[in-house]
MIBA-476194 format. One record per residue: residue number from 1; x, y, z of N, C-alpha, C, CB in turn. Coordinates in steps of 0.001 Angstrom, whole numbers. Glycine has a CB too. Layout:
! MIBA-476194
num	n.east	n.north	n.up	ca.east	ca.north	ca.up	c.east	c.north	c.up	cb.east	cb.north	cb.up
NUM	X	Y	Z	X	Y	Z	X	Y	Z	X	Y	Z
...
This chain:
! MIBA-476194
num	n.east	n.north	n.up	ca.east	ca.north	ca.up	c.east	c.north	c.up	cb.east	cb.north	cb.up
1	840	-1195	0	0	0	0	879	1249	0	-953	3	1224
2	516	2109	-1021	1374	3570	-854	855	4573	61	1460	4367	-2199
3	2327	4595	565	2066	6214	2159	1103	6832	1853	3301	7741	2416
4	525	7294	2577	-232	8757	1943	578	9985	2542	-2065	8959	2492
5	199	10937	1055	1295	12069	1188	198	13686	1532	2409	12143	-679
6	692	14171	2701	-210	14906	2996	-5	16025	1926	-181	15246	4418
7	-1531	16887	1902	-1027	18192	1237	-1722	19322	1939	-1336	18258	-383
8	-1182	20767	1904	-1978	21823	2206	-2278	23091	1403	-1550	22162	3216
9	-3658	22876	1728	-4472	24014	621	-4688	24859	1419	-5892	23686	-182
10	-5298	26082	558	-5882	27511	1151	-7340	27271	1155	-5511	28956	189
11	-8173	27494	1745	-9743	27927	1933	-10055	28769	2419	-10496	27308	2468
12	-11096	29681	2200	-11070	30839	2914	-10423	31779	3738	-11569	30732	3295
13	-9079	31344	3076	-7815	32408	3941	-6944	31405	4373	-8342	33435	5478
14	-7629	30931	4796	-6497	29526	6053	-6266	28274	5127	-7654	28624	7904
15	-5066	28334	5699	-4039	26979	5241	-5275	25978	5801	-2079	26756	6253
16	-5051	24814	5517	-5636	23333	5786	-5153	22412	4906	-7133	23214	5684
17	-4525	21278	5895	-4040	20396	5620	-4729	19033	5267	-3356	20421	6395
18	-4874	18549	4144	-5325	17296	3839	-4499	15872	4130	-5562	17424	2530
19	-4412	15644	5701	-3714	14723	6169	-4029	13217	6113	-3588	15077	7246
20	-4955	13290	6204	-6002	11879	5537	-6811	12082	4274	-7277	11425	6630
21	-7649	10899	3666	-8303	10818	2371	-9527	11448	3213	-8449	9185	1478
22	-10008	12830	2141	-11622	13470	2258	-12782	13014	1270	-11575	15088	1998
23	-13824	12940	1444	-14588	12305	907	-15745	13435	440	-14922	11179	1784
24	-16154	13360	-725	-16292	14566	-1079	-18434	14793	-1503	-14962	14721	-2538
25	-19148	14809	-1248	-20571	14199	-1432	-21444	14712	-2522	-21349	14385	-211
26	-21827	14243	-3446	-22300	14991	-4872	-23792	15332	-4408	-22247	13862	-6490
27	-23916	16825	-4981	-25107	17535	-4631	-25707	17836	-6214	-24742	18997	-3617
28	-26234	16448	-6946	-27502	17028	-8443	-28287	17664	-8407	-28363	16302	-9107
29	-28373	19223	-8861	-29383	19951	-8472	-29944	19796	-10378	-28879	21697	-7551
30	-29671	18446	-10641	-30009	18340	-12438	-31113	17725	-12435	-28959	17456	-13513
31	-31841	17631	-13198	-32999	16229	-13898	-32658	15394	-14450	-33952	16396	-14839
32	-31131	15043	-14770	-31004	14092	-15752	-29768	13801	-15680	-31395	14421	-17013
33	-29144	13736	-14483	-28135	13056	-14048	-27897	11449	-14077	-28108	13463	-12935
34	-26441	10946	-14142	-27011	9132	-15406	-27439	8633	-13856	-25096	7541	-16676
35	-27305	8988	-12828	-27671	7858	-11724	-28410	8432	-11087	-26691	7246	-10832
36	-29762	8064	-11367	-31005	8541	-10940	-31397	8975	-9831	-31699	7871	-11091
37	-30984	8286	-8385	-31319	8735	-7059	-30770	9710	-6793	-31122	7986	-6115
38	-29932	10537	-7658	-29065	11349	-7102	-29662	12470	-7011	-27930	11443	-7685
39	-30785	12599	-8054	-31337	14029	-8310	-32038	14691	-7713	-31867	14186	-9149
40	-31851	15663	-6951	-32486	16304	-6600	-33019	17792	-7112	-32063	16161	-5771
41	-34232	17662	-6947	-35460	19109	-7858	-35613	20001	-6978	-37290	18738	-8341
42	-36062	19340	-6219	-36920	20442	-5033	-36638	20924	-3552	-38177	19872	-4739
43	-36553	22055	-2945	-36063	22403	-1943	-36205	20843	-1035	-36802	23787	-1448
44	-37086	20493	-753	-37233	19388	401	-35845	18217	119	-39036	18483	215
45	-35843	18141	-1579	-35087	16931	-1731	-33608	17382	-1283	-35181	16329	-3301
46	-33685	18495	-1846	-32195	19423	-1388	-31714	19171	-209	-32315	20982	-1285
47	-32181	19893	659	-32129	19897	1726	-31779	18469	2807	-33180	20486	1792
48	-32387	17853	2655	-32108	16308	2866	-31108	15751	2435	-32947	15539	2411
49	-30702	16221	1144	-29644	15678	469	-27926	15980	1404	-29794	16460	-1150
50	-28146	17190	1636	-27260	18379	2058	-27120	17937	3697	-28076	20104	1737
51	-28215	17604	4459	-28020	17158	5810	-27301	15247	5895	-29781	17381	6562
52	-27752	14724	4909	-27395	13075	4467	-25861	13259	4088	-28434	12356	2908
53	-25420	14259	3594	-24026	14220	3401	-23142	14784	4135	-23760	14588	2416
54	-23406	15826	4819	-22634	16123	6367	-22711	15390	7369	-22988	17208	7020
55	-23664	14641	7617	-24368	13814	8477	-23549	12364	8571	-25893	13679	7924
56	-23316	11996	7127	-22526	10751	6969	-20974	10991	6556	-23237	9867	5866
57	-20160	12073	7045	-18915	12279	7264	-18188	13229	6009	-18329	10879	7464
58	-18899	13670	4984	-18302	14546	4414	-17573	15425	4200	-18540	14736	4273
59	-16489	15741	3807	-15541	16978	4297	-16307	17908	3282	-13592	16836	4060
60	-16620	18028	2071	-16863	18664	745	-18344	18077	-22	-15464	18307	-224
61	-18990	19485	-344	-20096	18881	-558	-20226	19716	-2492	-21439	19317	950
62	-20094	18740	-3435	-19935	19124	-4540	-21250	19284	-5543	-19013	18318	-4934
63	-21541	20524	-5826	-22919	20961	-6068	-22986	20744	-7508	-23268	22474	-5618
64	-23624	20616	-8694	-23458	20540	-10079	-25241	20942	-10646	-22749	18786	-10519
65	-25332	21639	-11732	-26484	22497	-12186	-26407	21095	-13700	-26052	24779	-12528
66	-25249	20545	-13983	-24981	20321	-16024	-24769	19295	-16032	-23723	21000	-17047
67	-25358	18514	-15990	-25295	16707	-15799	-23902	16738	-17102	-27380	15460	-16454
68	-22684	15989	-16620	-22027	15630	-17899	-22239	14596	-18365	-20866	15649	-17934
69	-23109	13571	-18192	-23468	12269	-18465	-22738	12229	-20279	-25436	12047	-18202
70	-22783	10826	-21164	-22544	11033	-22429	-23541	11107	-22652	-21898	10344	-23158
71	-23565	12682	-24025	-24956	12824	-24391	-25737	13397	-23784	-25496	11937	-24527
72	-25631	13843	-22922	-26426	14876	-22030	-26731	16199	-22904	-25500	15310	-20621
73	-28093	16741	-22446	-28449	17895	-23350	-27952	19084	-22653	-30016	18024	-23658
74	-27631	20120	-23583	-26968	21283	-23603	-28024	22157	-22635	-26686	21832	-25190
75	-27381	22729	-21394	-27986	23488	-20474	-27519	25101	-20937	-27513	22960	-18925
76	-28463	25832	-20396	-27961	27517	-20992	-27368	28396	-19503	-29764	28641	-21809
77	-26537	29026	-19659	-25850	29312	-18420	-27170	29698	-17768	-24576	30480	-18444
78	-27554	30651	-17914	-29167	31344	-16670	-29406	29917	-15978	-31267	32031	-17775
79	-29951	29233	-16663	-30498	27752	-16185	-29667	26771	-15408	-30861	26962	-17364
80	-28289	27078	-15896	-27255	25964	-14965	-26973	27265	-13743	-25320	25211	-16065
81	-27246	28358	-13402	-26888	29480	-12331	-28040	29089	-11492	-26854	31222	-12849
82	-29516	29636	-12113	-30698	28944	-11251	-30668	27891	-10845	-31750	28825	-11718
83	-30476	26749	-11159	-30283	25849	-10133	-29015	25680	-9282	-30513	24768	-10656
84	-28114	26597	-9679	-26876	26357	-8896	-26914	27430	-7475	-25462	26683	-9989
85	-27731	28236	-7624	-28496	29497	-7150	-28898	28940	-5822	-29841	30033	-8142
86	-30194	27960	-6450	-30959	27395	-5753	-30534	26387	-4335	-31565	26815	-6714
87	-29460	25479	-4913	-28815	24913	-4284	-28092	25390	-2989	-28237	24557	-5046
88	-27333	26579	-3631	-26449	27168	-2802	-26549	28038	-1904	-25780	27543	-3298
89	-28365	28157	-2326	-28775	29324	-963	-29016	27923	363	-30892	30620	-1405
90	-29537	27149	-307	-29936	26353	654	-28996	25681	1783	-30524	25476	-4
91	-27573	25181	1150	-26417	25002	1771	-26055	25936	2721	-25519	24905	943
92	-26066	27744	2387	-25755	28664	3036	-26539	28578	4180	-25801	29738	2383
93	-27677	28001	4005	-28633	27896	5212	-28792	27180	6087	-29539	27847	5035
94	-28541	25769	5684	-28529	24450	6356	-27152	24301	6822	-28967	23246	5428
95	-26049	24596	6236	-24810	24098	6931	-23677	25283	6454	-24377	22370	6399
96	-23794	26420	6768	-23130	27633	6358	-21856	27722	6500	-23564	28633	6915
97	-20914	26389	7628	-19496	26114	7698	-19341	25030	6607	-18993	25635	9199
98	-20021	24570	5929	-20098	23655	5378	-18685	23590	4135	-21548	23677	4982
99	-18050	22970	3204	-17084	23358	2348	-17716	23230	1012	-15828	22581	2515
100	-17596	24002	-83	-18220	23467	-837	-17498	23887	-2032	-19523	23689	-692
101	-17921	23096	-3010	-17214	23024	-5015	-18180	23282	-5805	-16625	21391	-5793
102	-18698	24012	-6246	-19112	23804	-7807	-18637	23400	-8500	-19320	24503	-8474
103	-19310	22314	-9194	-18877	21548	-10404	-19880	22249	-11539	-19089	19740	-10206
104	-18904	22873	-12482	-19058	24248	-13755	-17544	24016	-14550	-19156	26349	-12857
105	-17657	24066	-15673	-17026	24706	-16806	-17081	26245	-17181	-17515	24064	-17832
106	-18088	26486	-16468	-18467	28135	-17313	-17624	29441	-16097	-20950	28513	-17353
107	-16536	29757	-16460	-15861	30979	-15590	-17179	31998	-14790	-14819	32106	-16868
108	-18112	32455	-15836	-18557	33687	-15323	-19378	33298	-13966	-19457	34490	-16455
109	-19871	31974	-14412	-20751	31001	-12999	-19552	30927	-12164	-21487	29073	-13367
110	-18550	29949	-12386	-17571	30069	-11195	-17567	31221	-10364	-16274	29986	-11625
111	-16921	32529	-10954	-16716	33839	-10486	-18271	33828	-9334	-16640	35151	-12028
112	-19448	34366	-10351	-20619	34641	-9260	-20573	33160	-7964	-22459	34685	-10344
113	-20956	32139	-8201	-20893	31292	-7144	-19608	31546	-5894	-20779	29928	-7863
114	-18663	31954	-6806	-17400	32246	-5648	-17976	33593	-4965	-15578	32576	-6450
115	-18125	34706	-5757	-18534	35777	-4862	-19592	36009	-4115	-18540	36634	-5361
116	-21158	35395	-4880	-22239	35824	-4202	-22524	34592	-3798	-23286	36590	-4882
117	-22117	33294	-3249	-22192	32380	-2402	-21194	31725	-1619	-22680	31689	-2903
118	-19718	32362	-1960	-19097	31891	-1131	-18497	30713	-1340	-19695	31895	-285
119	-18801	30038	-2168	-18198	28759	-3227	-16713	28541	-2890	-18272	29185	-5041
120	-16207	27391	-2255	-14748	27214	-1719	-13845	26715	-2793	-14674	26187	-504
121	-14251	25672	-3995	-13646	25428	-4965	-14779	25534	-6030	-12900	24216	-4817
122	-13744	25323	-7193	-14268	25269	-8362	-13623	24005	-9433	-14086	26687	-8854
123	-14983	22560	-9460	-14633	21972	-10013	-15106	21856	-11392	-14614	21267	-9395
124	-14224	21616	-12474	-13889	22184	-13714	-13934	20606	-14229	-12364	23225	-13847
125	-14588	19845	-15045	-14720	18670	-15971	-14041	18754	-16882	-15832	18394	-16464
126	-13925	20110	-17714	-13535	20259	-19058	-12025	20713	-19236	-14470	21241	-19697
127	-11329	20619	-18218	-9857	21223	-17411	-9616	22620	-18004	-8285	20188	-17745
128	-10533	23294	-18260	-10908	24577	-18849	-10801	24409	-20513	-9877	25795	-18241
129	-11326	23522	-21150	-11086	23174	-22612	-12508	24212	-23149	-11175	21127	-23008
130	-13331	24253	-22603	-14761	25151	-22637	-14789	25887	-22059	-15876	24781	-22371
131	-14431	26703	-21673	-14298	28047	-21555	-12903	29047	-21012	-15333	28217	-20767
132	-12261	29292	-22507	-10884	30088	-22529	-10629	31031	-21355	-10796	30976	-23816
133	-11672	31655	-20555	-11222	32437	-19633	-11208	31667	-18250	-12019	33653	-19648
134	-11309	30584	-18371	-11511	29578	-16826	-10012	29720	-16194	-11938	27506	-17153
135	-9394	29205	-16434	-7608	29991	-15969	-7686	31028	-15726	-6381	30150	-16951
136	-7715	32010	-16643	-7288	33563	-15861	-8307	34204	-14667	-7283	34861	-17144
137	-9708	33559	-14713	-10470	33437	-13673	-10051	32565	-12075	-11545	32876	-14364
138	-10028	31606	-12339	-9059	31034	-11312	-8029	31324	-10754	-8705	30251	-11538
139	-6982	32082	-11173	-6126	32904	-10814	-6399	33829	-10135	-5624	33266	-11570
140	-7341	34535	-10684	-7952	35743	-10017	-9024	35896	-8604	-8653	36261	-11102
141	-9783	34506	-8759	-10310	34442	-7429	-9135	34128	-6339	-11448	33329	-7403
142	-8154	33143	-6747	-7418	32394	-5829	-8233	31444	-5564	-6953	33032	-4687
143	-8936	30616	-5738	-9931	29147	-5584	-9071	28235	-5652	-11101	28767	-6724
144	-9328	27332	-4868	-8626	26182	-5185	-9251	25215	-6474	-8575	25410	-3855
145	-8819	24855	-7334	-9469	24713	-8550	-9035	22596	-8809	-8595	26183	-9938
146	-10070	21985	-9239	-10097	20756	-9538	-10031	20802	-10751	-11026	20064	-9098
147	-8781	19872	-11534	-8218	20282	-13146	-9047	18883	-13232	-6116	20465	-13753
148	-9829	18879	-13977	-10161	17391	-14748	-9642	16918	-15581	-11141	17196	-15278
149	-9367	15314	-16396	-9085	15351	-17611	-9969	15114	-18238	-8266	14771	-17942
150	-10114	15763	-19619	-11292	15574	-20154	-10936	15861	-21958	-12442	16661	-19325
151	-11131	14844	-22940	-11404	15628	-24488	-12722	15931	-24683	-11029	14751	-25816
152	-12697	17205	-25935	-13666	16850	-26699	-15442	17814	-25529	-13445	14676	-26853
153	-16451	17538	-25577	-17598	17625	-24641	-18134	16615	-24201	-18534	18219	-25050
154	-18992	16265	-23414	-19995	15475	-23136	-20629	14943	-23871	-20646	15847	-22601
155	-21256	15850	-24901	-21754	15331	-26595	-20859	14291	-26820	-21561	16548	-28008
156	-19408	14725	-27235	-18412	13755	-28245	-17051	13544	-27913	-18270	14312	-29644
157	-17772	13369	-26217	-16411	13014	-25820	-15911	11169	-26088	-16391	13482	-24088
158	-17434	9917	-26015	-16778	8861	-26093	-16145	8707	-27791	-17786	7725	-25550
159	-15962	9485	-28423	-15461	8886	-29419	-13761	9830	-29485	-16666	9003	-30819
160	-13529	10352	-28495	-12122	10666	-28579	-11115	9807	-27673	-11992	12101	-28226
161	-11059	8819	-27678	-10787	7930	-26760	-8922	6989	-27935	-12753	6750	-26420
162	-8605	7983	-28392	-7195	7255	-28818	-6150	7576	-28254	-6800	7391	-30071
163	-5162	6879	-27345	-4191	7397	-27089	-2933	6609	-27291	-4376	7815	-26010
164	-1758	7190	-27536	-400	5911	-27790	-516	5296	-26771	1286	6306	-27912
165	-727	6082	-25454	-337	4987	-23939	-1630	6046	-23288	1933	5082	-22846
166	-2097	5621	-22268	-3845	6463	-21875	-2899	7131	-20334	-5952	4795	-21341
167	-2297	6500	-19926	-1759	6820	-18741	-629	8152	-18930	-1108	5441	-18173
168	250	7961	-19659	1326	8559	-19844	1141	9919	-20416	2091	7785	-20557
169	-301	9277	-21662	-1077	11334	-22371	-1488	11660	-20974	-3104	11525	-23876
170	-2686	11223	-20597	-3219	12138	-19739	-2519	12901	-19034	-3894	11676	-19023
171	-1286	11963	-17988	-322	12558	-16862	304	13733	-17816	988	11314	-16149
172	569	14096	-18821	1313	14738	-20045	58	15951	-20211	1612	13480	-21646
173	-871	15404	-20667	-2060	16724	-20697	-2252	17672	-19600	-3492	16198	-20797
174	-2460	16812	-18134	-2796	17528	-16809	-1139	18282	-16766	-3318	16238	-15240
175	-304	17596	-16950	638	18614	-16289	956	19865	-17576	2245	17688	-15717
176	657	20223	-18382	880	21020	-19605	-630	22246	-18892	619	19826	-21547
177	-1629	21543	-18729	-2599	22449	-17940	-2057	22803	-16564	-4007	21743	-17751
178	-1625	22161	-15256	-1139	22559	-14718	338	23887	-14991	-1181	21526	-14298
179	812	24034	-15321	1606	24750	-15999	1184	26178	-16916	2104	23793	-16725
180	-36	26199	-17322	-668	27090	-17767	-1436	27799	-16791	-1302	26656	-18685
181	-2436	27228	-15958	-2787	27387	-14583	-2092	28334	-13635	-2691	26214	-14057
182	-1067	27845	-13325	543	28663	-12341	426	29760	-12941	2436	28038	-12542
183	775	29994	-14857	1294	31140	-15036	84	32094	-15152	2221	31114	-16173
184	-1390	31668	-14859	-2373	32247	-14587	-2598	32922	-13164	-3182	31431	-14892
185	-1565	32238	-12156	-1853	32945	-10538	-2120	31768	-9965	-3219	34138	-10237
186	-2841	30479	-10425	-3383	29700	-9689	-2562	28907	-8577	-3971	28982	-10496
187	-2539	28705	-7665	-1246	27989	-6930	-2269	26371	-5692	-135	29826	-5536
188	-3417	26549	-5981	-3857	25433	-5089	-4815	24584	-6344	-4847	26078	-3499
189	-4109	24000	-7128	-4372	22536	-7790	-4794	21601	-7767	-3914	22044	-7962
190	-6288	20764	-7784	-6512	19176	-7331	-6476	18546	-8404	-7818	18746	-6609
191	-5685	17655	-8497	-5989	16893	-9991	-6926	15607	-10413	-4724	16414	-10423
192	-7403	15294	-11098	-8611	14399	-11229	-8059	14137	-12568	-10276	15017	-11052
193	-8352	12521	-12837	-7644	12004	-14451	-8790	12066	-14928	-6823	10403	-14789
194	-10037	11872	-14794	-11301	12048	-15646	-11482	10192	-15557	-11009	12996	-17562
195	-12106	9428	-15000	-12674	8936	-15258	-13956	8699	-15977	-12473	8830	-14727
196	-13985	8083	-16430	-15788	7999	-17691	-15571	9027	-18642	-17731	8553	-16825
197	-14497	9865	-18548	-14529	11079	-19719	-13902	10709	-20504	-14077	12411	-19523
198	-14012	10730	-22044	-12951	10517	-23332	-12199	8695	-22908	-11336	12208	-23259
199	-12850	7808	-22075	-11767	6569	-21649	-12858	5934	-22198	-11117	6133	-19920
200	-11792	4362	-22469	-13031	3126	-22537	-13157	2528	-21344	-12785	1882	-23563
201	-13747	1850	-21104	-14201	961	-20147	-12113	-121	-19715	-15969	-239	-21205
202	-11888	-321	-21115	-10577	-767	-20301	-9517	439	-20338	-9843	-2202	-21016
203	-9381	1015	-20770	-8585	3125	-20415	-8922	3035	-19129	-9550	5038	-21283
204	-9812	3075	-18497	-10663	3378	-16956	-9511	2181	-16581	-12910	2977	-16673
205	-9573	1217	-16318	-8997	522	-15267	-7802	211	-15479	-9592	-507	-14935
206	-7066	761	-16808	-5437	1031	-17404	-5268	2283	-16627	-5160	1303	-19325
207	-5833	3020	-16042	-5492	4969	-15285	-5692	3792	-13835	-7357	7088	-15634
208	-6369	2938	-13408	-6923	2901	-12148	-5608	2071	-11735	-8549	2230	-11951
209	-4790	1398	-12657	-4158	545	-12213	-2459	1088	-12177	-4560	-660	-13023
210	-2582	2042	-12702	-1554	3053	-12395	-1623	4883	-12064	-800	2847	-13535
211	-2261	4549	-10872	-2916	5853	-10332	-1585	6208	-9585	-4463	5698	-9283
212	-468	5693	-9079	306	5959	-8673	1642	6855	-9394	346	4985	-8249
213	956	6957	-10693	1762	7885	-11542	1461	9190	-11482	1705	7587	-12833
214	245	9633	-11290	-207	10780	-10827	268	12002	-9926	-993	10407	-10411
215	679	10476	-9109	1784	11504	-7759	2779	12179	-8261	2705	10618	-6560
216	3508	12010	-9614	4881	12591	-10441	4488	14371	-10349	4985	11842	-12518
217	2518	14656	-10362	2820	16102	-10604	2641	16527	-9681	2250	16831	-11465
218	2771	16027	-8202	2673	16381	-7163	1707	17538	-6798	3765	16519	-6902
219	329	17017	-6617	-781	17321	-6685	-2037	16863	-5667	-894	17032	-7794
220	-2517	17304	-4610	-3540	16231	-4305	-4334	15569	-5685	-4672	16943	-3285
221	-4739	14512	-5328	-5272	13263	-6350	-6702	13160	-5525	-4140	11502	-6367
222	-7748	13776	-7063	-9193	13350	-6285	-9273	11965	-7281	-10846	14731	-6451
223	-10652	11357	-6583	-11006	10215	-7614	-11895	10300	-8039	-11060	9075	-7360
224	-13237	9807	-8796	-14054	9827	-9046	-14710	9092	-9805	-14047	10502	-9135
225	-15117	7854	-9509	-15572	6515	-9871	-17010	6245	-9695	-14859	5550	-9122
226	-17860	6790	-9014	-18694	6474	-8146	-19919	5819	-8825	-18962	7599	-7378
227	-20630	4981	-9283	-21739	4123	-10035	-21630	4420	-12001	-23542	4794	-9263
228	-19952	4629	-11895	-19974	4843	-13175	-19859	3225	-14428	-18686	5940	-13231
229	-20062	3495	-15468	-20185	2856	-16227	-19079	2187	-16525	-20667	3365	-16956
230	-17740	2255	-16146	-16666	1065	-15913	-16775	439	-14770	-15288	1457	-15932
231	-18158	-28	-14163	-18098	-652	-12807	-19747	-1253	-12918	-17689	618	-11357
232	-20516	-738	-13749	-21286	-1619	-13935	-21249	-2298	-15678	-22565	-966	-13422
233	-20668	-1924	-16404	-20637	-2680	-17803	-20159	-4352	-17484	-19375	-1810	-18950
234	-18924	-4012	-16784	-18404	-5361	-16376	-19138	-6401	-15641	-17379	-5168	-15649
235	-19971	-6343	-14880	-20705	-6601	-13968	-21896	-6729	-14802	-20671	-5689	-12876
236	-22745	-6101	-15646	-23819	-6336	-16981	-24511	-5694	-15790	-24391	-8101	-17886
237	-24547	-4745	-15072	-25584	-3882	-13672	-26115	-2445	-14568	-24264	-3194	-11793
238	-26315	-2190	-13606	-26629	-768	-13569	-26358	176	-12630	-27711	-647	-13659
239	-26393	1771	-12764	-25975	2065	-11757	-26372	1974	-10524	-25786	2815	-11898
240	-27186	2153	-10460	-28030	1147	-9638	-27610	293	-8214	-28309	135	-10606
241	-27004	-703	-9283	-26805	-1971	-8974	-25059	-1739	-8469	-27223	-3072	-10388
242	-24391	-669	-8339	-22903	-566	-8298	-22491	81	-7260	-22328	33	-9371
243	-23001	-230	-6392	-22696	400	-4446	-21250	-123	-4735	-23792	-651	-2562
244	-21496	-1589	-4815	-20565	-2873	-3825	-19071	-2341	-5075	-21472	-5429	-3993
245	-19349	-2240	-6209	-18239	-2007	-7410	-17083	-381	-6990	-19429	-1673	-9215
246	-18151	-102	-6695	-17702	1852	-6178	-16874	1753	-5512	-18681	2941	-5276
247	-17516	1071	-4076	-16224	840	-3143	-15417	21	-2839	-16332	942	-2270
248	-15727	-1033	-3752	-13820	-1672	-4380	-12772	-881	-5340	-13949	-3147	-5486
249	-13325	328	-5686	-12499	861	-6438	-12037	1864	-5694	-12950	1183	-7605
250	-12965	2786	-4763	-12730	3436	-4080	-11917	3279	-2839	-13569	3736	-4034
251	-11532	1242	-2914	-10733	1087	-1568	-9283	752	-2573	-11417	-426	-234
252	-9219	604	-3833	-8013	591	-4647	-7571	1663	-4726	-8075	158	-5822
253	-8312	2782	-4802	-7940	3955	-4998	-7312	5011	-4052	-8835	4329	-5421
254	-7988	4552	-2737	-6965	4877	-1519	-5659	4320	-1463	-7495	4471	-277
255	-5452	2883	-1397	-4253	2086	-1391	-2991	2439	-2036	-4552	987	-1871
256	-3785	3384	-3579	-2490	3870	-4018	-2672	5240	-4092	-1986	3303	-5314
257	-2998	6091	-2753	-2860	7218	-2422	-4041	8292	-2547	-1853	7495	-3027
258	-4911	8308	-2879	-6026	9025	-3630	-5890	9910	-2622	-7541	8359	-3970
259	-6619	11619	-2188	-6233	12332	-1378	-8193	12193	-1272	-5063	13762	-1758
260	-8778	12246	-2238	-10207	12803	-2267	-11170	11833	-3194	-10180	14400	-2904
261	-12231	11522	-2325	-13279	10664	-3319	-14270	11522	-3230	-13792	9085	-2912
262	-14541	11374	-4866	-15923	12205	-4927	-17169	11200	-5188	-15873	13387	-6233
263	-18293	10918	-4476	-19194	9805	-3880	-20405	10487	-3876	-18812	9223	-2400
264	-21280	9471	-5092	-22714	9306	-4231	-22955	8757	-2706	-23527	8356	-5001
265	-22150	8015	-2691	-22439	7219	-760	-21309	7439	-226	-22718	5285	-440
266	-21872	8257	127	-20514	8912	1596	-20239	8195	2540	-20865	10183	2591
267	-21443	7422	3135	-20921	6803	4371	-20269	5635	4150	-21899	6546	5313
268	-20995	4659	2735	-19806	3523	2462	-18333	4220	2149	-20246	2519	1019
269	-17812	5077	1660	-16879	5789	1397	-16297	6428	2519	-17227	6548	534
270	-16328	6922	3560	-16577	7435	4936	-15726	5874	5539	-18609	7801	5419
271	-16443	4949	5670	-16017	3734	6401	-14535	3228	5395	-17503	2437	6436
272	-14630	3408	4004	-13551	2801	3304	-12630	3314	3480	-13584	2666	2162
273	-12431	4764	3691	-11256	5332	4156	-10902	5140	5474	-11267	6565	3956
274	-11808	4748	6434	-11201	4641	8010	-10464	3472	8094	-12323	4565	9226
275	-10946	2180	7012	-10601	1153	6852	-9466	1002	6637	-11134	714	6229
276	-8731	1486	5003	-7510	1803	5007	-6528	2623	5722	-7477	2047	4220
277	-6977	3656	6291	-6425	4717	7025	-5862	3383	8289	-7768	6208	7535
278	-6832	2711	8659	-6474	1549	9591	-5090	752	9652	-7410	581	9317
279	-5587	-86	8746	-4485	-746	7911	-2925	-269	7563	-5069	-844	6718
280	-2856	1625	6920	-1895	1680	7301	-717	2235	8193	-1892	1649	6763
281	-1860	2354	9308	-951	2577	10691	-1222	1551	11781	-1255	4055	11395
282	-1036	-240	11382	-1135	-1101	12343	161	-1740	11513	-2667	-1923	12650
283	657	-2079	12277	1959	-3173	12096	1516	-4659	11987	3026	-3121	13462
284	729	-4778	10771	405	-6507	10717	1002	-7293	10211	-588	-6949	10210
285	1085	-8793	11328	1638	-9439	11057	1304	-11273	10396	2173	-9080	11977
């Protein structure tokens, strides 16, 4: 099992150290997100949603208006803000220490969510490939910013899926964005390889099985696996059906260091990290 390597970020002014794996809890404020229970419409569902994920050990509660599912239909910024709006008053209300990410591509949403809600990160799918001013925005708030990997859109991203080696581009892409990022101002980095984005089903578990390369750009490492479609194809499930798949990947994914899981089920995720966290500070023999 690999050490885990602590890191420290800025949030709201103050240093904080990510000394253990954080677990991060997805907040769908979409209709048409690919894993159905997730969605939440309506203040009541919200709200519940938002107490179920602090409640079951969350450090980070990650809000999203734009389902990236493949094929997902094109949302118009007003419409991905209103519900991101919506969401985020409610968070401010229910758990106002709470930490929180928007998950957005669109800078000008980042910016407002950072200013008129207070928004702690800004997670980015498209590693700013959709929208040219997302860097120099990030810089400028100072946010701690989640680089995704990602080709192509949501529309057409599964058909960009060629690479000489899948491990070696990506680590090569993120750090060429990282690097652009810096000379933008940005200095607090999470990196994410993009699972389900632009990969096949075996790409996904060729990145999963050398996640330990990641560490080269010396970066916290989020993950993000959670009832996706390299965990039930294999299995012939659904998402549905992919609790038990999530958190075998999510307990591989600690083992070789992950800093952050981003999770529909927090509390199975919650227990998987105490598990390993266990494991590697007992001397077994």
């Amino acid at each position: 099992m690999k050490a885990f390597t602590p890191y420290t970020i800025k949030l709201r002014g103050k240093s904080i150290t990510i000394s253990e794996p954080w677990v991060m809890g997805i907040l769908n404020v979409t209709p048409d997100s690919f894993y159905g229970n997730s969605r939440c419409n309506c203040e009541e569902g919200i709200v519940k949603r938002i107490h179920q994920i602090i409640d079951e050990g969350a450090r980070i509660i990650d809000i999203g208006g734009y389902s990236s599912r493949s094929g997902a239909t094109e949302v118009t910024p007003e419409e991905e803000y209103r519900r991101l709006e919506q969401g985020l008053s409610l968070i401010r209300r229910e758990a106002p220490d709470a930490i929180v990410s928007v998950d957005t591509f669109r800078a000008d949403i980042a910016r407002r969510c950072v200013n008129e809600w207070g928004a702690d990160i800004i997670n980015d799918i498209s590693g700013g490939n959709l929208d040219s001013a997302m860097f120099r925005t990030v810089g400028e708030l100072g946010t701690p910013y989640i680089l995704m990997h990602m080709r192509g859109t949501p529309k057409n991203m599964a058909t960009l899926t060629h690479y000489d080696c899948v491990t070696c581009d990506v680590v090569k892409e993120l750090s060429m964005k990282i690097t652009e990022l810096e000379q933008c101002g940005a200095s607090d980095i999470i990196i994410d390889p993009g699972f389900g984005f632009s990969k096949t089903v075996q790409q996904n578990y060729e990145l999963m099985n050398n996640l330990d390369k990641f560490h080269n750009l010396e970066k916290p490492l989020l993950v993000g696996i959670s009832r996706k479609s390299m965990i039930y194809k294999p299995l012939n499930g659904t998402p549905e059906s992919s609790l038990n798949g999530t958190t075998v990947l999510n307990t591989i994914a600690l083992m070789q260091g992950a800093h952050i899981l981003r999770v529909h089920d927090v509390k199975e995720a919650v227990e998987a990290v105490k598990i390993t966290q266990y494991t590697r500070t007992q001397n077994l023999t």
